[in-house]
N, C-alpha and C positions, 0 to 999 in steps of 0.2 A: 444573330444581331443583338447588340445591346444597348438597350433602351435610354433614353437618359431621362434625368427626373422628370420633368415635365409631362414628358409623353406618359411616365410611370402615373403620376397622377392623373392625369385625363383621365386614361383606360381605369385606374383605380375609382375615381370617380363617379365613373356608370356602372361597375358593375356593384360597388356601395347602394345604386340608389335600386340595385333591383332590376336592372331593366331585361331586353326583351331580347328577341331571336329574327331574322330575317333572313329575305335569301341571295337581298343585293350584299356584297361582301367589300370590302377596300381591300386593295390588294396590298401584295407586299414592294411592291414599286411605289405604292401612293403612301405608306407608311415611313418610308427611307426618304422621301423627296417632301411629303407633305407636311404643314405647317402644322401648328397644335389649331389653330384657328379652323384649316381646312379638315381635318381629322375630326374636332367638335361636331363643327356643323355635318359633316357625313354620317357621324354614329346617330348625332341625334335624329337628320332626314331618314334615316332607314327605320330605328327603334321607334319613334312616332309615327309611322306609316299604318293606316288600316288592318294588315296584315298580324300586325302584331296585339289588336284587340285590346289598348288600354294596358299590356303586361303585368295583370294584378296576377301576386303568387295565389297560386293553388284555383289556376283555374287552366282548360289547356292551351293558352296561350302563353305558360313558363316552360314550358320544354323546347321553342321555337325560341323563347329569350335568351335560357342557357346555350341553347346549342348557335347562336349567335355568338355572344362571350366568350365562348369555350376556343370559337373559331378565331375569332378577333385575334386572342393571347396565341393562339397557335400563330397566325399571320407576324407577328409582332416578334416569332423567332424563341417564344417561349415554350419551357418546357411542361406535363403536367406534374402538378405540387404535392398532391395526393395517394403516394401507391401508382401510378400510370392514371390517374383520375384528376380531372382540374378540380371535382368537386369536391365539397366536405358536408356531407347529412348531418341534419339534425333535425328534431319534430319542430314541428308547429301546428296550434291548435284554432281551427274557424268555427266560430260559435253564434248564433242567432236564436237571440234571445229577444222576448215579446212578455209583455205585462199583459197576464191574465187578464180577460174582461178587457184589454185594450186600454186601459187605465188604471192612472196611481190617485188613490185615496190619502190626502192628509186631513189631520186636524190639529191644532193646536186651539186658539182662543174662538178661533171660528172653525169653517170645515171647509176644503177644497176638493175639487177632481180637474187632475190634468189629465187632458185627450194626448193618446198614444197614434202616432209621431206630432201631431201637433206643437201639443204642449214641452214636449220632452221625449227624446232618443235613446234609449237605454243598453246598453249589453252587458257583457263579460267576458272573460276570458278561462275563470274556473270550467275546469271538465267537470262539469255534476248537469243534473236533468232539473233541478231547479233552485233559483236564490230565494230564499224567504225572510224577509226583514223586518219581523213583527214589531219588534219598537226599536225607531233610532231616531235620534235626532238630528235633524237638517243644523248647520253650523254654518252661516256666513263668514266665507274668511277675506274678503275683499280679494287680490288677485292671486291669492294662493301660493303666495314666494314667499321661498328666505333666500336672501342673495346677501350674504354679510358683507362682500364687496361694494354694494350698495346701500349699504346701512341699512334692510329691508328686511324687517321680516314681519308677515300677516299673522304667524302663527304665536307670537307670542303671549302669551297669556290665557291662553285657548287650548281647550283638551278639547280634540276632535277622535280621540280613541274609540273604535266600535261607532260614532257619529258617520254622518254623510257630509263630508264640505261640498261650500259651492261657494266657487270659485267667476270672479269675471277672466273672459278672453284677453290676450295681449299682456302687456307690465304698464309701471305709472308713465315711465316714456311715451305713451302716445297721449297722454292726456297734458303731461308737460314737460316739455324740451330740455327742462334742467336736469330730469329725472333718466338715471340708466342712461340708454343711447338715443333720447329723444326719440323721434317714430323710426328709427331705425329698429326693429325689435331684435330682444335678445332671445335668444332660448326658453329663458322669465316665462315670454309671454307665448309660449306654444301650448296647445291642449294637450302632450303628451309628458311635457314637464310637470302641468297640473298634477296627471295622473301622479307621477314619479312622487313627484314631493306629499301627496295626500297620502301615500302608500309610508312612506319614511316616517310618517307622523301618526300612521297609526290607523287612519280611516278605514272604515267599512266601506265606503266609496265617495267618487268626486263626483260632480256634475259642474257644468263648465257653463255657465251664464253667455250662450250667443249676443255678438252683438254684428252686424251687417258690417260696416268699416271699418272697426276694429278688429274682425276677422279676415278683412276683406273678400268675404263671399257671403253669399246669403243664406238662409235656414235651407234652401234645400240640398246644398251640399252636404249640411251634417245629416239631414234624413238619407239619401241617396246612397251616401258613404256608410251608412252603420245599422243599413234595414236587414240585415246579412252577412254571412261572413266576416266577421268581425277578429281578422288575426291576433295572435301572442304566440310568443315563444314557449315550447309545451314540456314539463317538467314531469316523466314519467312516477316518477317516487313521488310528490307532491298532489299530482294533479291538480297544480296551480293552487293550491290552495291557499295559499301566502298572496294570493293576488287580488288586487281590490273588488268585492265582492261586487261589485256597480259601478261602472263609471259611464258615462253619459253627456249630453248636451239639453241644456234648457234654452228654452225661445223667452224671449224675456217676457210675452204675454203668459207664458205658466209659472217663469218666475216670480212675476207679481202675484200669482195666485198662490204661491207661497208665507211672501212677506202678509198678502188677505187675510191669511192663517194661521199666522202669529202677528195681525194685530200690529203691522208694522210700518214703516214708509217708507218704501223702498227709492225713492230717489235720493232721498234725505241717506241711506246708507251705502248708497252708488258714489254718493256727491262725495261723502266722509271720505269712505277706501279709496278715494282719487289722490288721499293729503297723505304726505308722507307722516303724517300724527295718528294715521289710523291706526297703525297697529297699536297704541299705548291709549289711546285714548276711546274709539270707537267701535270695538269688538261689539258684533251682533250674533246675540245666537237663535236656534230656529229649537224651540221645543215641543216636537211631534211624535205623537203615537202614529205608527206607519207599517199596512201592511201591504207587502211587496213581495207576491210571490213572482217569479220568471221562469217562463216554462222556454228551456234551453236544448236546441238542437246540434251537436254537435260531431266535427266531423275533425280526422287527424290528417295530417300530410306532414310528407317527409321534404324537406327541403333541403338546396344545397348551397354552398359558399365555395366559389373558383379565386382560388389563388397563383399568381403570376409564379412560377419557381425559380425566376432566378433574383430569389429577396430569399432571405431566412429570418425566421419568429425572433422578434424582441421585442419590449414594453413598451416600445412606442412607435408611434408615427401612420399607416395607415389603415383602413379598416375596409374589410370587402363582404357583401353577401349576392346572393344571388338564387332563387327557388327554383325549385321544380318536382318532380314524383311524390304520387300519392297514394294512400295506404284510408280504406275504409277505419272510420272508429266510431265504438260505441260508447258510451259513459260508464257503462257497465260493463266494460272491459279492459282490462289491464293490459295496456300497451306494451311494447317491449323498450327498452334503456336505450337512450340518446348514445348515439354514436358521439356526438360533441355537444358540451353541454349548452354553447351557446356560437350563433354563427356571425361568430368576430373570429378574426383574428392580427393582430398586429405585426405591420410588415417595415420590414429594413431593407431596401435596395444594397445588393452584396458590393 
């Protein structure tokens, strides 16, 4: 059977975000007769099903995900892309990391301690047994974009090199309608962008100023989500090492225990980074002596990417992954090389 875009997309679509395995199935009658509408809502009524536990990779509820996907693309008339394998390996690294003593120590003009998760959420993604950050300095960079498209950038003027940015949640669009795509958000304003662009610029790590509507969820999704397990894509030659050595989420009561610290007003520099003139005019920076040790637990898994076989690799247009099998790891043990170095890859319906 051969697909036409649409459907190619749909099915490209879930297995992009990851998802799960089940053992109600659509048949290949409901895929030739059924609507892209009807098809959505069945993948997503089975993948959201109790059964499937949430489909976070690298736990065992990604081997009941793939072998869903895997079955789906077979239903669908496809063939596998792989060698006789839908999948394609590659590592990934879960890490959970915790501030010694349960807290961070600043000081700059005064002295602070934020409670650990309280105050601030922290992890990594480097394979080492611990991050030690004896002096850096905290750098406000208001919402942590450069978007030239947007004539925005927070970074200029600002060496955040070896420093920690902190960054607010969201872009200027939620605060005002003229700005980017008004509260429609862009990419701008995700906390993985954060990350991206704090790394591009140099940082030793980000932290991401929580705000409740602005993220729309509250402080405990970001504890929830990053007390543990904390995925990245695992760079055997490297061991991450090129990756920000901290990134994290601040509650804006440890935020302010920051600006305390340097002696600052922090609404007064919330209000500024709201104005498209902050970047030229209101750069704030945070100069603190900081000891941050993180005593890191880590663990490796193999993950995989199912690709539909009847597209062939070109530079553009869709992108698929998909996890599953796991492989013990220690920090102090040198893995063996990525089967693929990263699990993308771009697809062209033939």
């Amino acid at each position: 059977m051969r697909m036409n875009a649409k459907e190619l997309m749909t099915i490209i679509a879930f297995v992009t975000m990851g998802l799960a395995t089940a053992s109600a199935q659509i048949t290949q009658e409901q895929m030739q007769t059924g609507s892209d509408e009807h098809l959505l809502r069945e993948w997503t009524k089975v993948l959201s099903g109790d059964e499937f536990g949430g489909r976070k990779p690298m736990t065992p509820y990604e081997d009941k995900t793939v072998d869903y996907l895997a079955r789906q693309l077979e239903v669908m008339g496809l063939e596998p892309a792989f060698n006789g394998s839908w999948f394609q390996p590659f590592e990934m690294i879960a890490v959970t990391a915790k501030p010694v003593g349960g807290r961070l120590s600043v000081s700059g003009k005064k002295k602070s301690v934020l409670r650990y998760p309280d105050d601030a959420i922290i992890w990594t993604t480097r394979a080492t047994e611990k991050i030690d950050l004896k002096k850096a300095e905290y750098v406000f960079c208001g919402f942590g974009i450069n978007a030239p498209e947007y004539g925005w950038n927070d970074y200029v003027g600002i060496d955040v090199k070896g420093k920690i940015a902190v960054v607010m949640v969201n872009d200027p669009g939620f605060y005002d309608a003229g700005l980017f795509k008004g509260r429609n958000m862009t990419y701008y304003g995700r906390w993985t962008y954060k990350f991206e662009e704090a790394q591009r610029q140099g940082a030793a790590g980000c932290l991401v100023l929580h705000n409740t509507e602005a993220a729309s969820y509250g402080w405990h999704v970001c504890v929830n989500g990053h007390l543990s397990n904390n995925l990245g894509i695992y760079d055997s030659d490297t061991r991450n090492a090129g990756e920000l050595a901290v990134r994290g989420w601040l509650h804006e009561d440890g935020c302010r225990k920051l600006f305390l610290a340097a002696d600052m007003d922090m609404d007064r520099a919330l209000a500024d980074a709201k104005s498209v003139f902050f970047a030229l005019s209101a750069c704030r920076f945070f100069h603190f002596l900081v000891k941050w040790p993180i005593g890191v637990q880590s663990t490796l898994l193999i993950n995989f990417a199912g690709l539909p076989p009847t597209i062939v690799l070109a530079s553009t247009s869709f992108v698929t992954t998909a996890p599953a099998a796991t492989t013990a790891f220690s920090p102090t043990v040198t893995p063996g090389r990525m089967v693929a170095p990263a699990p993308i890859q771009a697809l062209r319906q033939m």
